[in-house]
N, CA, C, O and CB atoms as a CASP TS submission, in Angstrom:
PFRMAT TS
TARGET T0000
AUTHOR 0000-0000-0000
METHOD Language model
MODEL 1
PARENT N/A
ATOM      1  N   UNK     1     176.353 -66.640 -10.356  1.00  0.00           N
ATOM      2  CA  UNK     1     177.304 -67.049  -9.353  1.00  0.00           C
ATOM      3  C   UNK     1     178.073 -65.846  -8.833  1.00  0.00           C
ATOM      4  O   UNK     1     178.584 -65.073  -9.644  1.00  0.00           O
ATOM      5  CB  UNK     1     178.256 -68.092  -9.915  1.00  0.00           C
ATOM      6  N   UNK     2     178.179 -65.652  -7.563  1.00  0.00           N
ATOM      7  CA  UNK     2     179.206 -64.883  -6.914  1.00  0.00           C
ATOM      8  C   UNK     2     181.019 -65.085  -7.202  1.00  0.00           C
ATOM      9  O   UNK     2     181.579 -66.178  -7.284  1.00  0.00           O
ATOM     10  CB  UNK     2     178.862 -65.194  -5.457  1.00  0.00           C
ATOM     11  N   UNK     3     181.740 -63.644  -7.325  1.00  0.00           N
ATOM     12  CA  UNK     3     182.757 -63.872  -7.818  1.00  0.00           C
ATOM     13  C   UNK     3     183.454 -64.075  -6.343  1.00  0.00           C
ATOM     14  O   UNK     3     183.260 -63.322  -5.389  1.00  0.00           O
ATOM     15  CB  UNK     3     183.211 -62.818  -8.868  1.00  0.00           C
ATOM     16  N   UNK     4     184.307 -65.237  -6.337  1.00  0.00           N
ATOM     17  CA  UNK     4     185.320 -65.602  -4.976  1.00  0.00           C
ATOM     18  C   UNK     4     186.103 -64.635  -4.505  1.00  0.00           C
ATOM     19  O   UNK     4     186.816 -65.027  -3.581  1.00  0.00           O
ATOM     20  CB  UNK     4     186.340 -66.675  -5.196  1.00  0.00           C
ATOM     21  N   UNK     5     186.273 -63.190  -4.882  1.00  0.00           N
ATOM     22  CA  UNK     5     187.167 -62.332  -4.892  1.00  0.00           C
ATOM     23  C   UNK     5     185.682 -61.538  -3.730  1.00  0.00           C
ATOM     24  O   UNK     5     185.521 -61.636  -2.513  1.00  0.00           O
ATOM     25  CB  UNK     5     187.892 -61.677  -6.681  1.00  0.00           C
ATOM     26  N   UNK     6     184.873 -60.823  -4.760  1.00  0.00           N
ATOM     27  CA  UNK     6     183.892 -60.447  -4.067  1.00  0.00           C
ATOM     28  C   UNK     6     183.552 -61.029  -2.674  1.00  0.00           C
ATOM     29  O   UNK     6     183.699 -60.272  -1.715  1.00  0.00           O
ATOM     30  CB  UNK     6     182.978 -60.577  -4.834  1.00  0.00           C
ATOM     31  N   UNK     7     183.153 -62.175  -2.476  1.00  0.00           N
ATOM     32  CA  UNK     7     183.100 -62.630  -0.974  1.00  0.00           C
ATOM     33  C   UNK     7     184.104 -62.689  -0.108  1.00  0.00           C
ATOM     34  O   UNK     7     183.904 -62.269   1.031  1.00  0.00           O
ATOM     35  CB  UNK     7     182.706 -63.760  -0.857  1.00  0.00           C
ATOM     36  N   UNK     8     185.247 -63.164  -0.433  1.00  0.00           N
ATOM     37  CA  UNK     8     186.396 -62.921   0.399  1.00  0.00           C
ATOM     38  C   UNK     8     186.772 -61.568   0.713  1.00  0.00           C
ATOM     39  O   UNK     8     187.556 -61.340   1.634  1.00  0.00           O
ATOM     40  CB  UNK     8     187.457 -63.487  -0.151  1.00  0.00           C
ATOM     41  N   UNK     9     186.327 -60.761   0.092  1.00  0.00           N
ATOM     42  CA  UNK     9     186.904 -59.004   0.610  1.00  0.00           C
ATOM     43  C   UNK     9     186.250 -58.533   1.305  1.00  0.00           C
ATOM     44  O   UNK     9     186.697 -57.687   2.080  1.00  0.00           O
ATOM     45  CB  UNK     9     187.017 -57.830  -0.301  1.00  0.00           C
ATOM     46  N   UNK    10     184.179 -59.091   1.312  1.00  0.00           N
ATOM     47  CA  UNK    10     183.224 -58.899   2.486  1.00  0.00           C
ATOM     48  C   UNK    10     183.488 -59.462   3.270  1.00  0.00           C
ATOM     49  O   UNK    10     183.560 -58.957   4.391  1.00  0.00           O
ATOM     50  CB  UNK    10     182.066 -59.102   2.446  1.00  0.00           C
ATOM     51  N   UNK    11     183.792 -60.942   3.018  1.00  0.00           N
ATOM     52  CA  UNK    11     184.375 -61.049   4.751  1.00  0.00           C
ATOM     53  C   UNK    11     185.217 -60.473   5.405  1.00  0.00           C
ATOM     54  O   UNK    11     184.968 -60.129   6.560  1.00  0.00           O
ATOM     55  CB  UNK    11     184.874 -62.049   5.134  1.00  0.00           C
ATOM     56  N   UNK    12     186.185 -60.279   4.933  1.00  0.00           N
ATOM     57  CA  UNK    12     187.628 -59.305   5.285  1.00  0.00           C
ATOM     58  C   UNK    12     186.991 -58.140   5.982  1.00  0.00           C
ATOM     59  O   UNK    12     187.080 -57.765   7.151  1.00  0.00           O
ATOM     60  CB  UNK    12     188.635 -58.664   3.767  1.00  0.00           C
ATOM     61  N   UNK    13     186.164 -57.554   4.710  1.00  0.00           N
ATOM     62  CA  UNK    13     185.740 -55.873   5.561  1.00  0.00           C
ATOM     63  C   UNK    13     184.887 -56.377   7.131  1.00  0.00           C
ATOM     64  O   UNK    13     185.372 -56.106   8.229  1.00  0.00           O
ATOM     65  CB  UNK    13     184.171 -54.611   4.236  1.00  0.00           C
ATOM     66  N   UNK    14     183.758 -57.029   6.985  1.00  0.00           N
ATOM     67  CA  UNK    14     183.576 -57.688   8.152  1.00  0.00           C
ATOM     68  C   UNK    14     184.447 -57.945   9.344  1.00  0.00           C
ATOM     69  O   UNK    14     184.230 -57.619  10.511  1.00  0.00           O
ATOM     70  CB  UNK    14     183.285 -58.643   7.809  1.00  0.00           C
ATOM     71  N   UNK    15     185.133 -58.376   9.008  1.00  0.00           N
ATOM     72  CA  UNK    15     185.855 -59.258  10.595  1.00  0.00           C
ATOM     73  C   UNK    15     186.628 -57.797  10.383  1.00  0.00           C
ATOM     74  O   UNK    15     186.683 -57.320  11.517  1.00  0.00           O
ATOM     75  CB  UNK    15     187.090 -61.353  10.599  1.00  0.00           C
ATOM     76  N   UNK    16     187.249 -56.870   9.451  1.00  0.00           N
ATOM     77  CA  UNK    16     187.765 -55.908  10.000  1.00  0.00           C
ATOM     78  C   UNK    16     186.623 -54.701  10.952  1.00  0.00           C
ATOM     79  O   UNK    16     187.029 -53.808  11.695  1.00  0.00           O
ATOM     80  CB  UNK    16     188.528 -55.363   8.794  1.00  0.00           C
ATOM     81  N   UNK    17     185.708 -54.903  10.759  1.00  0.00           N
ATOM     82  CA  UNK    17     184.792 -54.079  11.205  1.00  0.00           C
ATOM     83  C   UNK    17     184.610 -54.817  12.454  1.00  0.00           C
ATOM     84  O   UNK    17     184.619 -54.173  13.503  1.00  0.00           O
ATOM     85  CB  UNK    17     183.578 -53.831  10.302  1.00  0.00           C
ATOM     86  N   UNK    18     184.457 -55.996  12.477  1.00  0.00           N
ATOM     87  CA  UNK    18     184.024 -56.455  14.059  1.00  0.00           C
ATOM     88  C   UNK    18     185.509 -56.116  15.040  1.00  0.00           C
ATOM     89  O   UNK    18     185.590 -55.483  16.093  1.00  0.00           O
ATOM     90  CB  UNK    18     183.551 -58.516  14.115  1.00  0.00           C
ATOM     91  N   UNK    19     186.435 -56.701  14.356  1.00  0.00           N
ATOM     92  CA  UNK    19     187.722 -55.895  15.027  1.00  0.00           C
ATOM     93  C   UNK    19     187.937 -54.539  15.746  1.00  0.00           C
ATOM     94  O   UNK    19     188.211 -54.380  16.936  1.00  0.00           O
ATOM     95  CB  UNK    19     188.530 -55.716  14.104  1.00  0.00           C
ATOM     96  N   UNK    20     187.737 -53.465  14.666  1.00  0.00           N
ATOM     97  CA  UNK    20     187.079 -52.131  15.049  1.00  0.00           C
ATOM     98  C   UNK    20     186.660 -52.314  16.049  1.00  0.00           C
ATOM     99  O   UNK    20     187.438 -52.560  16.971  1.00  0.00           O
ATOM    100  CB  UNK    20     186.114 -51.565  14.330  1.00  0.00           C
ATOM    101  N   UNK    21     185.024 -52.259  16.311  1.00  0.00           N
ATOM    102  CA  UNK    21     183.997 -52.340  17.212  1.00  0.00           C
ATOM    103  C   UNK    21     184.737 -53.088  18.690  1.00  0.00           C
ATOM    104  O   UNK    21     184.386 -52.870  19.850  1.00  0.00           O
ATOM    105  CB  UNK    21     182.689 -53.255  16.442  1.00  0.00           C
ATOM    106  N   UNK    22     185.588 -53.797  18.334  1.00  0.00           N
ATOM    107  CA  UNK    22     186.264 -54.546  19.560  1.00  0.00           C
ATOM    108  C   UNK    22     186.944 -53.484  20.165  1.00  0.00           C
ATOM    109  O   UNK    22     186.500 -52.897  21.153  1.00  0.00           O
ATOM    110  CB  UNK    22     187.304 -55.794  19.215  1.00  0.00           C
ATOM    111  N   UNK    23     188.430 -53.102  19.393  1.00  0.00           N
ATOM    112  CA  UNK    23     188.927 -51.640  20.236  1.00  0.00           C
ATOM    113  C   UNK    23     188.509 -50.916  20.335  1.00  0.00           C
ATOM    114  O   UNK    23     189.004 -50.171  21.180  1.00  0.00           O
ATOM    115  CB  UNK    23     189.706 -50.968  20.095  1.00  0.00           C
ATOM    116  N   UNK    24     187.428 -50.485  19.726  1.00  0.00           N
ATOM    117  CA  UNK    24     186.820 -48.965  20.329  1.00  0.00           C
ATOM    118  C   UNK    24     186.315 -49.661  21.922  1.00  0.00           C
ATOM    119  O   UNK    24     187.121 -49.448  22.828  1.00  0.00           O
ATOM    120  CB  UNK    24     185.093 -48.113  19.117  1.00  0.00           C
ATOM    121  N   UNK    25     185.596 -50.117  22.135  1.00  0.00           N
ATOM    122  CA  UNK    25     184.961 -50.680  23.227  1.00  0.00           C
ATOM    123  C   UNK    25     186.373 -50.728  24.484  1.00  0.00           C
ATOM    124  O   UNK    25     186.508 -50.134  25.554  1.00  0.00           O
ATOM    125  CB  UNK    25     184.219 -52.337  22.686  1.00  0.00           C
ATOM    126  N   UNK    26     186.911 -51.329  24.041  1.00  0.00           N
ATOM    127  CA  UNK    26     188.239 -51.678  24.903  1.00  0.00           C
ATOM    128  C   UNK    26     188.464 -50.386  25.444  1.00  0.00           C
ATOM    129  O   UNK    26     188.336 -50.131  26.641  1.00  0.00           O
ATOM    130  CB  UNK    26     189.632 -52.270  24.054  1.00  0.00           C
ATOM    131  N   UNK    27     188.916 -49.274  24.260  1.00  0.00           N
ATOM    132  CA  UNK    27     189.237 -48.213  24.375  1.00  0.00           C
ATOM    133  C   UNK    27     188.463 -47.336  25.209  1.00  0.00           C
ATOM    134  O   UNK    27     188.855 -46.563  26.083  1.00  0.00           O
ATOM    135  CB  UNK    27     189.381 -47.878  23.347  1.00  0.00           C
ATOM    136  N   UNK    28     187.725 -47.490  24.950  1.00  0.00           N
ATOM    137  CA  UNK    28     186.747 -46.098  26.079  1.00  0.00           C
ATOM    138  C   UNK    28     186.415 -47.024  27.729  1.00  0.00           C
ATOM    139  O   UNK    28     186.119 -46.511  28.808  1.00  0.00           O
ATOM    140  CB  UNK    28     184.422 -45.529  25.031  1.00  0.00           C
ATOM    141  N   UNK    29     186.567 -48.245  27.461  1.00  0.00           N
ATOM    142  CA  UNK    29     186.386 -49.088  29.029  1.00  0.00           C
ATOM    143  C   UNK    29     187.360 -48.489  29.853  1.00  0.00           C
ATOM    144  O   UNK    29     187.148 -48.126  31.010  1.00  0.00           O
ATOM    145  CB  UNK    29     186.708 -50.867  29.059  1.00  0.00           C
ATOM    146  N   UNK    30     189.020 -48.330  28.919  1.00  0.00           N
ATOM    147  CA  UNK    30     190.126 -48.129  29.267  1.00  0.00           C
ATOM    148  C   UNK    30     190.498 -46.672  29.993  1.00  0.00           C
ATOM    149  O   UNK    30     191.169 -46.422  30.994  1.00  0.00           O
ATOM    150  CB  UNK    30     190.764 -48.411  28.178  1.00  0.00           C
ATOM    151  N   UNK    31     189.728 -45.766  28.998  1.00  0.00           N
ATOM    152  CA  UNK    31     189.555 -44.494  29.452  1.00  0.00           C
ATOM    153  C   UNK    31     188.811 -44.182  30.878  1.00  0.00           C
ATOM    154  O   UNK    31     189.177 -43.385  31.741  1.00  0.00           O
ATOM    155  CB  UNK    31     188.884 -43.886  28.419  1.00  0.00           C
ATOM    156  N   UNK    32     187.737 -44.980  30.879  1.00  0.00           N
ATOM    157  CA  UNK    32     186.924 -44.785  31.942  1.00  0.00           C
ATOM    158  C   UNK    32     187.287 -45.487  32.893  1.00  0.00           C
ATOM    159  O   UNK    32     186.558 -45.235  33.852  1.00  0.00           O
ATOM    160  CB  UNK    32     185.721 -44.970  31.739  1.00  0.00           C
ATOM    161  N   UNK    33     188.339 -46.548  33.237  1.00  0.00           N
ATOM    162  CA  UNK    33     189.085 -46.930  34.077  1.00  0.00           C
ATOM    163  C   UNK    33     189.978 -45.788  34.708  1.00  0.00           C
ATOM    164  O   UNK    33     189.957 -45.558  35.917  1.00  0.00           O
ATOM    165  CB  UNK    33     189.727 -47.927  33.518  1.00  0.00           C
ATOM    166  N   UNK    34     190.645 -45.191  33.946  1.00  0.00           N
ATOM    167  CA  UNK    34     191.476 -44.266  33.991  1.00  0.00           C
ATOM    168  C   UNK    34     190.634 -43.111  34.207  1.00  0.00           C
ATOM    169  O   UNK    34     191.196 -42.650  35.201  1.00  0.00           O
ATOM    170  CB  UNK    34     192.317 -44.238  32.886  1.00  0.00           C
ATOM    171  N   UNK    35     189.981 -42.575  34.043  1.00  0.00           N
ATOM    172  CA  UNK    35     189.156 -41.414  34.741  1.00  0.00           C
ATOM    173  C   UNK    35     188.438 -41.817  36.099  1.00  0.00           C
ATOM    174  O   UNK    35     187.976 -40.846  36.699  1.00  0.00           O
ATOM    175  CB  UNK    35     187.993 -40.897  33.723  1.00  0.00           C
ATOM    176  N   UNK    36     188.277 -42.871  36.618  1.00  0.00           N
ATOM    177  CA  UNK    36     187.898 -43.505  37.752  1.00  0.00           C
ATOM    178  C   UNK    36     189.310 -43.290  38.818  1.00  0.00           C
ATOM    179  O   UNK    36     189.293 -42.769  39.933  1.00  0.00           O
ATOM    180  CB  UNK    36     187.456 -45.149  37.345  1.00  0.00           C
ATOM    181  N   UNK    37     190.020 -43.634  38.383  1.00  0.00           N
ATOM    182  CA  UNK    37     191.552 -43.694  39.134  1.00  0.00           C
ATOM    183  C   UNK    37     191.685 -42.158  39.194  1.00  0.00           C
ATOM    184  O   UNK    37     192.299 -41.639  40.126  1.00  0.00           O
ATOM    185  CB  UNK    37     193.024 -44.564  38.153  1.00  0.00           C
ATOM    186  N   UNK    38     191.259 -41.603  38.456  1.00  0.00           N
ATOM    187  CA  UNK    38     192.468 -40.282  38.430  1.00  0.00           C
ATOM    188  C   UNK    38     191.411 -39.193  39.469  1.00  0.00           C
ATOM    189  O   UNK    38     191.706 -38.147  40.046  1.00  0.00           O
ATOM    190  CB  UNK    38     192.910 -39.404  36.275  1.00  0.00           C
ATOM    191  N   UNK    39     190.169 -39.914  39.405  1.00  0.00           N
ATOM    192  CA  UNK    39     188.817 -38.903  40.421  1.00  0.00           C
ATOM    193  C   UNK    39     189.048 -39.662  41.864  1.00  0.00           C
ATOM    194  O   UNK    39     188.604 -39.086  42.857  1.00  0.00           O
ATOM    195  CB  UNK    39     186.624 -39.191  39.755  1.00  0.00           C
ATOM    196  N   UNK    40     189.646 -40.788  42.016  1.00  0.00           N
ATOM    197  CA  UNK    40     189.727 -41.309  43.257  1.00  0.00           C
ATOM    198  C   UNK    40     190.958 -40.716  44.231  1.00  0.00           C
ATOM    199  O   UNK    40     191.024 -40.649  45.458  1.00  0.00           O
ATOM    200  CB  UNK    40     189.831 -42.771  43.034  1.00  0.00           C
ATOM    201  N   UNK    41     191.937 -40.300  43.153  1.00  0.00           N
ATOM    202  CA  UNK    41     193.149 -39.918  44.237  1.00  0.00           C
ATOM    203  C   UNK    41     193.282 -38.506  43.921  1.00  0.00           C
ATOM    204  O   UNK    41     193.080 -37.861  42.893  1.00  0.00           O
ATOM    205  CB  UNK    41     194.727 -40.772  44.056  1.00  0.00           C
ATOM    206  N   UNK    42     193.824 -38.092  45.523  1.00  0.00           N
ATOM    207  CA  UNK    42     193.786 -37.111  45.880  1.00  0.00           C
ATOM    208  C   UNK    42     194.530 -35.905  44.825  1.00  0.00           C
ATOM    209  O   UNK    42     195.670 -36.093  44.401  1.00  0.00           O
ATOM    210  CB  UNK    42     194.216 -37.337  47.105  1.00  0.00           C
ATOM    211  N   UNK    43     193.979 -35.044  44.579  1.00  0.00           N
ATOM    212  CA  UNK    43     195.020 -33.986  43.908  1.00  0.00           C
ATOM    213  C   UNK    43     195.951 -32.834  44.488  1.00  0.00           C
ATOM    214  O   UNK    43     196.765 -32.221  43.796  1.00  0.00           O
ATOM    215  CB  UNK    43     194.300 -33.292  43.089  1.00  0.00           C
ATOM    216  N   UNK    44     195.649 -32.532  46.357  1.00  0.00           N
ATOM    217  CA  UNK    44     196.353 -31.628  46.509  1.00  0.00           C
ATOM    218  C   UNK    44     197.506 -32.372  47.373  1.00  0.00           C
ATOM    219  O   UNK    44     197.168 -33.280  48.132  1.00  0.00           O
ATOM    220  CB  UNK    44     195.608 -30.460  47.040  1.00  0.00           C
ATOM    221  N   UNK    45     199.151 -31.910  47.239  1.00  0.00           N
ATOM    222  CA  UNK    45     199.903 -32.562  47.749  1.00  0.00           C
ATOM    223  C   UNK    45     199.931 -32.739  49.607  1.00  0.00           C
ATOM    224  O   UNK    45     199.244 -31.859  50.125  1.00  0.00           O
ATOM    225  CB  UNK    45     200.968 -32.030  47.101  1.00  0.00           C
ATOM    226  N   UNK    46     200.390 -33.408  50.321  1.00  0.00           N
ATOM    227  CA  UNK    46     200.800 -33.185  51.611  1.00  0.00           C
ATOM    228  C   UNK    46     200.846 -31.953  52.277  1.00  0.00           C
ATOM    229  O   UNK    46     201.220 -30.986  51.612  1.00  0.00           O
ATOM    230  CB  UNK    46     201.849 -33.600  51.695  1.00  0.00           C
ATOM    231  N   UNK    47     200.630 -31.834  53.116  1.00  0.00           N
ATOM    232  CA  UNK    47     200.612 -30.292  54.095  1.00  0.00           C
ATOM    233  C   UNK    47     201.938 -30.573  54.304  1.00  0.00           C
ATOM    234  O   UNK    47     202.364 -31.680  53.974  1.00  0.00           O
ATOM    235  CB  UNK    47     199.537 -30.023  55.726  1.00  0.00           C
ATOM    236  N   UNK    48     203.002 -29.369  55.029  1.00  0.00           N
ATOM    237  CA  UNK    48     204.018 -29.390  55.769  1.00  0.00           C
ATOM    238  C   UNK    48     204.312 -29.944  57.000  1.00  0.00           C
ATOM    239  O   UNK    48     205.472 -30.298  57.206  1.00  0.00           O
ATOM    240  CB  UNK    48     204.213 -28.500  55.849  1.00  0.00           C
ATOM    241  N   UNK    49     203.417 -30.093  57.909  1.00  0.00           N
ATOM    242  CA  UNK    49     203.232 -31.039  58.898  1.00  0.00           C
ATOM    243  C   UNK    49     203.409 -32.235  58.669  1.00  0.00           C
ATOM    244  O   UNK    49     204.141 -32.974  59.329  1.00  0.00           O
ATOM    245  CB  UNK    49     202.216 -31.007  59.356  1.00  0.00           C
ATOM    246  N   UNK    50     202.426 -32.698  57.228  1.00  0.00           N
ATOM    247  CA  UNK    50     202.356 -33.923  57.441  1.00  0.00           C
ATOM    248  C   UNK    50     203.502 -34.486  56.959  1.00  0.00           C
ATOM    249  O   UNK    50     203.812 -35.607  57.363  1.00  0.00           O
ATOM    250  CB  UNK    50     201.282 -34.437  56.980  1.00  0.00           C
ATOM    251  N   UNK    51     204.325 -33.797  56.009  1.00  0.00           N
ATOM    252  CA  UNK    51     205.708 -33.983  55.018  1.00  0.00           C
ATOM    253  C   UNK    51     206.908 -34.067  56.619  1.00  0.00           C
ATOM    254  O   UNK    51     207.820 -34.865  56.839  1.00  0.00           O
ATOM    255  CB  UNK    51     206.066 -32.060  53.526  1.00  0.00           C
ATOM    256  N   UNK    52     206.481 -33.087  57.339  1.00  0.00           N
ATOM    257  CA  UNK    52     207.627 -33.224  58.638  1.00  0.00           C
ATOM    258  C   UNK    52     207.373 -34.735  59.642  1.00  0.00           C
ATOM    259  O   UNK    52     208.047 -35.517  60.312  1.00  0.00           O
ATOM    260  CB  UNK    52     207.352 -31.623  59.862  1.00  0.00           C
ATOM    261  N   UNK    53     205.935 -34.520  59.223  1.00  0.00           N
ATOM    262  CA  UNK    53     206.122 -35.908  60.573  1.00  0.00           C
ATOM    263  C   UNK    53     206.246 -37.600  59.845  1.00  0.00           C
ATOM    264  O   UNK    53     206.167 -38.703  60.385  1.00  0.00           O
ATOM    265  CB  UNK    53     204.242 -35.959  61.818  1.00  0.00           C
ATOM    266  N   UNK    54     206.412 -37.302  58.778  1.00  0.00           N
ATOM    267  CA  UNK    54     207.038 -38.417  57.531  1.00  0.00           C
ATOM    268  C   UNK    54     208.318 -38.386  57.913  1.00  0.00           C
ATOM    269  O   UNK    54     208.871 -39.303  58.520  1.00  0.00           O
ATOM    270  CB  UNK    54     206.927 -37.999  55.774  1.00  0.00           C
ATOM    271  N   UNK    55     208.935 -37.150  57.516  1.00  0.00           N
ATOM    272  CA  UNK    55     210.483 -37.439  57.660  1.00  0.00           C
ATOM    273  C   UNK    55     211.107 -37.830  59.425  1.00  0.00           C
ATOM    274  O   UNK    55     212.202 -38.325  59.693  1.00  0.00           O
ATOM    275  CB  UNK    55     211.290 -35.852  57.034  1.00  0.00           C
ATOM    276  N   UNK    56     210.153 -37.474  60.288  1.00  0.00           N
ATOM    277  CA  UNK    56     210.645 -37.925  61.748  1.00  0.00           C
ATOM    278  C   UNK    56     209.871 -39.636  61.590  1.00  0.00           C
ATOM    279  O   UNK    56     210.660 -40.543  61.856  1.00  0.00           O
ATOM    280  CB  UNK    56     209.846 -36.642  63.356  1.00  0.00           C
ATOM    281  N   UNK    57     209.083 -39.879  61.369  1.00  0.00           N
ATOM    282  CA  UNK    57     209.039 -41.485  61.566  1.00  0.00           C
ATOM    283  C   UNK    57     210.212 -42.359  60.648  1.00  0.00           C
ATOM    284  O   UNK    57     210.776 -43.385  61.027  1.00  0.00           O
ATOM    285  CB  UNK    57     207.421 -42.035  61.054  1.00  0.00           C
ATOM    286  N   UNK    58     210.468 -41.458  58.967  1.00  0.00           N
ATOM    287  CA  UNK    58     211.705 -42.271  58.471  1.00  0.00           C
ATOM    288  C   UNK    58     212.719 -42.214  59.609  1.00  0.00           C
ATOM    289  O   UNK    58     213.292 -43.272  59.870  1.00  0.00           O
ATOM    290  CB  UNK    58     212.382 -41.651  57.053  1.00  0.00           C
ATOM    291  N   UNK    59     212.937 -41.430  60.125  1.00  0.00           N
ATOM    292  CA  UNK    59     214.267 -41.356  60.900  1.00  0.00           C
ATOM    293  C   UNK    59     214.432 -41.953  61.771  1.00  0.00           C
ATOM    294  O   UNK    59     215.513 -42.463  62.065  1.00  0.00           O
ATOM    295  CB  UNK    59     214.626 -40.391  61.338  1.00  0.00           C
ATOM    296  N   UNK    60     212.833 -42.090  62.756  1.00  0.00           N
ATOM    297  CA  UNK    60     212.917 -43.260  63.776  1.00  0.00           C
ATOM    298  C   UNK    60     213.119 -44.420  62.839  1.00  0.00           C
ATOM    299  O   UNK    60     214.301 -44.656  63.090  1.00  0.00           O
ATOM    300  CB  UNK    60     211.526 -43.464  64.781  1.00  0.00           C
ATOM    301  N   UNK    61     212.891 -44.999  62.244  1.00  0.00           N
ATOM    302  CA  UNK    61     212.981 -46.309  61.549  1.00  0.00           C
ATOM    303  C   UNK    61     214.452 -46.591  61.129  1.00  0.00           C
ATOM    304  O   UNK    61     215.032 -47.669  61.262  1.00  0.00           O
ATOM    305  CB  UNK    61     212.029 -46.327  60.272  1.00  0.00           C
ATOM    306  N   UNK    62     214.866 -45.662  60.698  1.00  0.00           N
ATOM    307  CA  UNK    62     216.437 -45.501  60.506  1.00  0.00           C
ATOM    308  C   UNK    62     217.548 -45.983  61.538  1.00  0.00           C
ATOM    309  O   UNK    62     218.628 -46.553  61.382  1.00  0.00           O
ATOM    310  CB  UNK    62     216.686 -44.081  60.384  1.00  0.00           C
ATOM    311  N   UNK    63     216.903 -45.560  62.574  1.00  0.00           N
ATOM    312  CA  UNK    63     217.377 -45.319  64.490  1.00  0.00           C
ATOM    313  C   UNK    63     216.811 -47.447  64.625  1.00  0.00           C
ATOM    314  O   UNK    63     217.360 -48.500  64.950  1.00  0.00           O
ATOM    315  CB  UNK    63     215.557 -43.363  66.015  1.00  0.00           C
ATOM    316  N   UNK    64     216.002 -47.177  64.333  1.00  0.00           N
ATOM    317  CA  UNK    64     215.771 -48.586  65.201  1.00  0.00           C
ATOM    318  C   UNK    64     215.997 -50.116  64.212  1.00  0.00           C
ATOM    319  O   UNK    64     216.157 -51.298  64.518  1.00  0.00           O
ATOM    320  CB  UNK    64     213.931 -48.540  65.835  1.00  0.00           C
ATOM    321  N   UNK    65     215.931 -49.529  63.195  1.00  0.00           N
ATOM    322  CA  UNK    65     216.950 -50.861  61.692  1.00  0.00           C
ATOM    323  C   UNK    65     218.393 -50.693  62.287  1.00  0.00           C
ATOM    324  O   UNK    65     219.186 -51.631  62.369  1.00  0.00           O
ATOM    325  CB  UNK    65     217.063 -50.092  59.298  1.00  0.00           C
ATOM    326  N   UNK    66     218.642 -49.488  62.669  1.00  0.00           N
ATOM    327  CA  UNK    66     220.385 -49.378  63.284  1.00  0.00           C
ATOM    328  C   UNK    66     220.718 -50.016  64.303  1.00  0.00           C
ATOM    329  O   UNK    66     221.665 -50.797  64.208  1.00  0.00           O
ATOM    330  CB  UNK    66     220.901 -48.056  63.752  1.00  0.00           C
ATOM    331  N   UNK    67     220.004 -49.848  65.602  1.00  0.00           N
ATOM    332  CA  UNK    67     219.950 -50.884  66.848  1.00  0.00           C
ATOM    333  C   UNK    67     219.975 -51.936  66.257  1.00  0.00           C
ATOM    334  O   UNK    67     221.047 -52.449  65.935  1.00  0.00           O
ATOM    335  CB  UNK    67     218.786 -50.904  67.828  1.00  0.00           C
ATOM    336  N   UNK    68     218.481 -52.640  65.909  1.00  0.00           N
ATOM    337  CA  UNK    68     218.566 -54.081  65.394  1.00  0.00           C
ATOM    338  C   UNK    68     220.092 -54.518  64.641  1.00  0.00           C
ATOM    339  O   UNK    68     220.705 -55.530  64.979  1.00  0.00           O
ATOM    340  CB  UNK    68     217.288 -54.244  64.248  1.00  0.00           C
ATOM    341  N   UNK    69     220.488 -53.739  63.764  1.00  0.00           N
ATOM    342  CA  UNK    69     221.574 -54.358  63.468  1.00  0.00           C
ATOM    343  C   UNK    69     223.129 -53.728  64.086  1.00  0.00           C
ATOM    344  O   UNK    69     224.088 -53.205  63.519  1.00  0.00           O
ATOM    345  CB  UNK    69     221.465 -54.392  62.007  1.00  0.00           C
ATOM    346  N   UNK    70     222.900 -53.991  65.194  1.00  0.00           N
ATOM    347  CA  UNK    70     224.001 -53.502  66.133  1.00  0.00           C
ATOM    348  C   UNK    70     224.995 -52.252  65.849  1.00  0.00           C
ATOM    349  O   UNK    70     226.025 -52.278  66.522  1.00  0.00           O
ATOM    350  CB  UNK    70     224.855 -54.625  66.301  1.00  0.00           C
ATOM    351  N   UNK    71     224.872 -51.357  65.117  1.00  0.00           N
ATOM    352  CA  UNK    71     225.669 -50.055  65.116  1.00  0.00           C
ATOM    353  C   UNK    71     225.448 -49.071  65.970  1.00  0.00           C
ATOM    354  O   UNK    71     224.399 -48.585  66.392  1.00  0.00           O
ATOM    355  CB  UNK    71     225.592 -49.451  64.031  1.00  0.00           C
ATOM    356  N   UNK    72     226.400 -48.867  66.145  1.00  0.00           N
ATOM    357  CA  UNK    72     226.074 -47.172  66.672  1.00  0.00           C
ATOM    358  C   UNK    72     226.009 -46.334  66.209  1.00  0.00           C
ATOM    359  O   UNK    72     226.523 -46.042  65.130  1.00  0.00           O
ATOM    360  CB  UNK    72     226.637 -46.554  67.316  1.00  0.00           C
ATOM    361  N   UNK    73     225.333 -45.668  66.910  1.00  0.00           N
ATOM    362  CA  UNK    73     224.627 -44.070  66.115  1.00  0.00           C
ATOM    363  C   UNK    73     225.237 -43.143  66.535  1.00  0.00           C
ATOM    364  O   UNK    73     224.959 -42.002  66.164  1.00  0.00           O
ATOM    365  CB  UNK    73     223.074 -43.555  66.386  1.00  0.00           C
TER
END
């Protein structure tokens, strides 16, 4: 006869092992999500142009939220 101690600790190691095998998997899906994202966006920042003609459209927007709500500028 098998001792009840003995089988209960193989199962244990088991389901801890299938556990394992679960996060690793997760884990490297996770990684490779994240290396997908990080190859998709851009790495070099804004040109100066394009940083200037950002700050002139905030400003029109600024100008025309101000009209709409009746102040003067």
């Amino acid at each position: 006869m098998s001792d009840p101690q003995f089988i209960l600790a193989a199962a244990a190691l088991a389901g801890l092992a299938m556990l394992l095998a679960a996060a690793l998997t997760g884990w490297r899906d996770w990684l490779r999500l994240k290396h997908r994202q990080l190859g998709a966006e851009p790495a070099a920042s804004p040109s100066a142009s394009a940083r200037i003609e950002l700050a002139d459209l905030r400003e029109r927007i600024r100008k025309l939220e101000a009209i709409a709500a009746g102040v003067e500028l």
